[in-house]
Backbone as ProteinMPNN parsed JSONL, in Angstrom:
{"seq_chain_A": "XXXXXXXXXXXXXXXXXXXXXXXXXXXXXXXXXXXXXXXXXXXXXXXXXXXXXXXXXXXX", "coords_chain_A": {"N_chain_A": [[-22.201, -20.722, -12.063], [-21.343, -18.535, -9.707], [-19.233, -17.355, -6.755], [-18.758, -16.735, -3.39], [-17.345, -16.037, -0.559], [-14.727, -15.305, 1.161], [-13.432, -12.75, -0.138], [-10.283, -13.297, -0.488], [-9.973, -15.427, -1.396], [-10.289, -16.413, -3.781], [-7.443, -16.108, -6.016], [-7.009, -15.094, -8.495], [-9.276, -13.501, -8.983], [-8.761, -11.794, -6.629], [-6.511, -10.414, -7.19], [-7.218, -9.729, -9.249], [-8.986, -7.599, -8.616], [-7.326, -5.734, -6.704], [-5.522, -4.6, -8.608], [-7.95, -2.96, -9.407], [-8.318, -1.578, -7.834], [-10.516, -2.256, -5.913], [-10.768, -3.79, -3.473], [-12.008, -5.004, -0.904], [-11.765, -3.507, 2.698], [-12.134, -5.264, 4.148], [-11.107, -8.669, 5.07], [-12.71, -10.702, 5.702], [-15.136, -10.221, 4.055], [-16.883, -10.638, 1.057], [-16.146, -10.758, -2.345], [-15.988, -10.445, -5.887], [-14.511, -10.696, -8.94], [-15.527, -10.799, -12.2], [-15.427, -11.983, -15.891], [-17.833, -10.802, -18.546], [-19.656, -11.587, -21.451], [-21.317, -9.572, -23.736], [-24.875, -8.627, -22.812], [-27.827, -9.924, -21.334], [-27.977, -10.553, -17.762], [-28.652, -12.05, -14.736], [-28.698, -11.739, -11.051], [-28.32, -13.213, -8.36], [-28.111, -12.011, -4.609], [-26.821, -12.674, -1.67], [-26.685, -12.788, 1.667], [-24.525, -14.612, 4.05], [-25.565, -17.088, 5.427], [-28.172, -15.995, 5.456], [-28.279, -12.973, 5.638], [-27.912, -9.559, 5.639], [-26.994, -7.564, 2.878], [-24.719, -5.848, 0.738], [-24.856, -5.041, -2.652], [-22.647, -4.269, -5.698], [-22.54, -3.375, -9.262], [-20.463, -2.899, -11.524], [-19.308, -1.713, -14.514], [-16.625, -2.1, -17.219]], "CA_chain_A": [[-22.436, -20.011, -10.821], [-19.692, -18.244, -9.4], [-20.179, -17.204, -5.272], [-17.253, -16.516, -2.253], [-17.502, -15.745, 1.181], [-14.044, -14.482, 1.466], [-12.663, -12.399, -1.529], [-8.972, -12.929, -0.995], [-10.0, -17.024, -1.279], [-9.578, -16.705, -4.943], [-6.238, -15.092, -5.994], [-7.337, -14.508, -9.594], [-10.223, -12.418, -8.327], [-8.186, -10.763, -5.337], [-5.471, -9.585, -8.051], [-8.198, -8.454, -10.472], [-9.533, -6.437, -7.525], [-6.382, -4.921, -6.012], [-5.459, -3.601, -10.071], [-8.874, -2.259, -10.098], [-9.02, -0.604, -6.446], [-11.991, -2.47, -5.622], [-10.494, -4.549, -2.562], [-12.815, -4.419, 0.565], [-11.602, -3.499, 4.338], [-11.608, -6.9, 5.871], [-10.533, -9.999, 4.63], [-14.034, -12.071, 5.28], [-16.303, -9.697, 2.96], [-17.174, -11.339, -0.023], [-16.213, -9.599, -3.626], [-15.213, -10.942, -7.106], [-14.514, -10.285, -10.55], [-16.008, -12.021, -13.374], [-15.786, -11.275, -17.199], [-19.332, -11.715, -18.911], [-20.151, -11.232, -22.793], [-22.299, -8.316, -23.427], [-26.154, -9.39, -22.723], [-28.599, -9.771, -20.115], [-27.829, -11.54, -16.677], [-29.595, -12.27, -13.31], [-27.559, -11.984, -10.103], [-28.754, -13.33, -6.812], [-26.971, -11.93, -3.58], [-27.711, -12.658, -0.486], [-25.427, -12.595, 2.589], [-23.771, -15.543, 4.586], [-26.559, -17.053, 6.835], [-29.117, -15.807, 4.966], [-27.835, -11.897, 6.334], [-28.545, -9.096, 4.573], [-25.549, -7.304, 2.278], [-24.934, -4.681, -0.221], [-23.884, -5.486, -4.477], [-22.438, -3.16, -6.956], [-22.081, -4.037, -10.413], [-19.544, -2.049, -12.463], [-18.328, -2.095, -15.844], [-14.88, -1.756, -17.353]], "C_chain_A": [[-21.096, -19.619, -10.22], [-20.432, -17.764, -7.917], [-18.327, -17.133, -4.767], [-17.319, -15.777, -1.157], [-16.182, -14.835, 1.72], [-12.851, -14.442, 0.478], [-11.235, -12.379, -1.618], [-9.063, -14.912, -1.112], [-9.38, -16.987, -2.683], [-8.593, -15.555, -5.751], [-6.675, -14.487, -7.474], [-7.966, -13.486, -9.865], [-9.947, -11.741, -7.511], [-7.308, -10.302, -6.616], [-6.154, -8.327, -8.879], [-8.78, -7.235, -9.473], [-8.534, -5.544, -6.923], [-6.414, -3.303, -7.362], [-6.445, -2.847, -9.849], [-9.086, -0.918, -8.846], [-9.86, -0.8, -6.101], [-11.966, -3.375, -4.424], [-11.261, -3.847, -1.037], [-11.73, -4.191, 1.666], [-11.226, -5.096, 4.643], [-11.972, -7.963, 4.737], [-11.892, -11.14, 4.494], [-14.947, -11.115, 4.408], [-16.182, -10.59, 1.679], [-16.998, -10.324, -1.204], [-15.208, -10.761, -5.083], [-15.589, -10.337, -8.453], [-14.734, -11.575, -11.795], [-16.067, -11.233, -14.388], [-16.961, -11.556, -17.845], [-18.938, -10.64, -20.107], [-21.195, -10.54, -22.926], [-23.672, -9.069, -23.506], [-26.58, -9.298, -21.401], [-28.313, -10.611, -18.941], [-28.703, -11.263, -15.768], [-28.64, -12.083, -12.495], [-28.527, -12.133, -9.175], [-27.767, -13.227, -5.991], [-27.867, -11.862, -2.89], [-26.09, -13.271, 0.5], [-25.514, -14.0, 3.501], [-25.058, -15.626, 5.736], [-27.832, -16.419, 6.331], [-29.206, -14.194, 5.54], [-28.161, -10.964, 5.57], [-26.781, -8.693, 3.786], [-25.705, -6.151, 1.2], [-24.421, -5.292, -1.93], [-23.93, -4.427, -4.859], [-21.84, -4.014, -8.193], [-20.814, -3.019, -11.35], [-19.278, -2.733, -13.786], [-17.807, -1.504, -16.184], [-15.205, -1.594, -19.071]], "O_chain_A": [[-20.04, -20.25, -10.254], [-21.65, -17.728, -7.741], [-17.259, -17.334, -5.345], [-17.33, -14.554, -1.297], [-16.337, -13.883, 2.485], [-11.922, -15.206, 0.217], [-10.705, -11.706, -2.502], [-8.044, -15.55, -0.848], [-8.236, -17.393, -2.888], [-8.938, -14.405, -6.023], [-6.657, -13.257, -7.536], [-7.621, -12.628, -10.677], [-10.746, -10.824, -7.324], [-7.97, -9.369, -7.069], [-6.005, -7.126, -9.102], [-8.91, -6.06, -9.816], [-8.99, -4.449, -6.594], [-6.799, -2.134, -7.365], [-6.099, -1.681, -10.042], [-9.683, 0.157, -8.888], [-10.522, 0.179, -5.756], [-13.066, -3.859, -4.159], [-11.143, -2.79, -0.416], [-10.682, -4.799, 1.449], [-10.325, -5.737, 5.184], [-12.837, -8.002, 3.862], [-12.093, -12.02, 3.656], [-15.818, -11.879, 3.993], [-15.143, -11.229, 1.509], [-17.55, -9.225, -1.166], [-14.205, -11.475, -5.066], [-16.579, -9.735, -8.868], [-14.28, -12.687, -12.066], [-16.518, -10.09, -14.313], [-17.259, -12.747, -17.751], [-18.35, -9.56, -20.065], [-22.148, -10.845, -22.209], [-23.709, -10.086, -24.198], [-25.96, -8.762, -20.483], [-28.478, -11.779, -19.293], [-29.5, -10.333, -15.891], [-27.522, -12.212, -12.995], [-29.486, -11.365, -9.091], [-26.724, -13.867, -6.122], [-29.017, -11.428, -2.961], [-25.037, -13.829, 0.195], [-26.643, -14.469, 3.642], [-25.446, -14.784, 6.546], [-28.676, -16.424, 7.228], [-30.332, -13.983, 5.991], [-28.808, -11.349, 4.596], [-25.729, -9.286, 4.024], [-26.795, -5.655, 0.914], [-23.458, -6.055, -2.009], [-24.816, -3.601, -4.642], [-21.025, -4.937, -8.19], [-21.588, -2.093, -11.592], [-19.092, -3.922, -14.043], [-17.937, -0.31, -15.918], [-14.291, -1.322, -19.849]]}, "name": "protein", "num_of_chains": 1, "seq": "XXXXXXXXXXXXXXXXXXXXXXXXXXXXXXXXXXXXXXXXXXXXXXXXXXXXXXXXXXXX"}
């Protein structure tokens, strides 16, 4: 399970995001980068507080 409330928490995932141009506005949004092996996944999002929120998936 991977998850983060505020995407500059983990630097590995803030770096991969700067490189990519994918760094939000404001510092508490939530955003990360994960590598996955080609195949089927699930994602559950759901926003801080049970709030609502937006996801985009991309691939590289």
């Amino acid at each position: 399970m991977t998850a983060n409330d505020n995407w500059q928490d983990d630097v590995a995932s803030a770096s991969e995001l700067a490189t990519i141009g994918l760094t939000p506005a404001d510092a508490s949004e939530s955003a990360l980068v994960i590598t996955l092996l080609p195949g089927q996944y699930t994602a559950i999002v759901r926003g801080n507080n049970a709030g609502t929120g937006t996801a985009l998936g991309r691939g590289l």
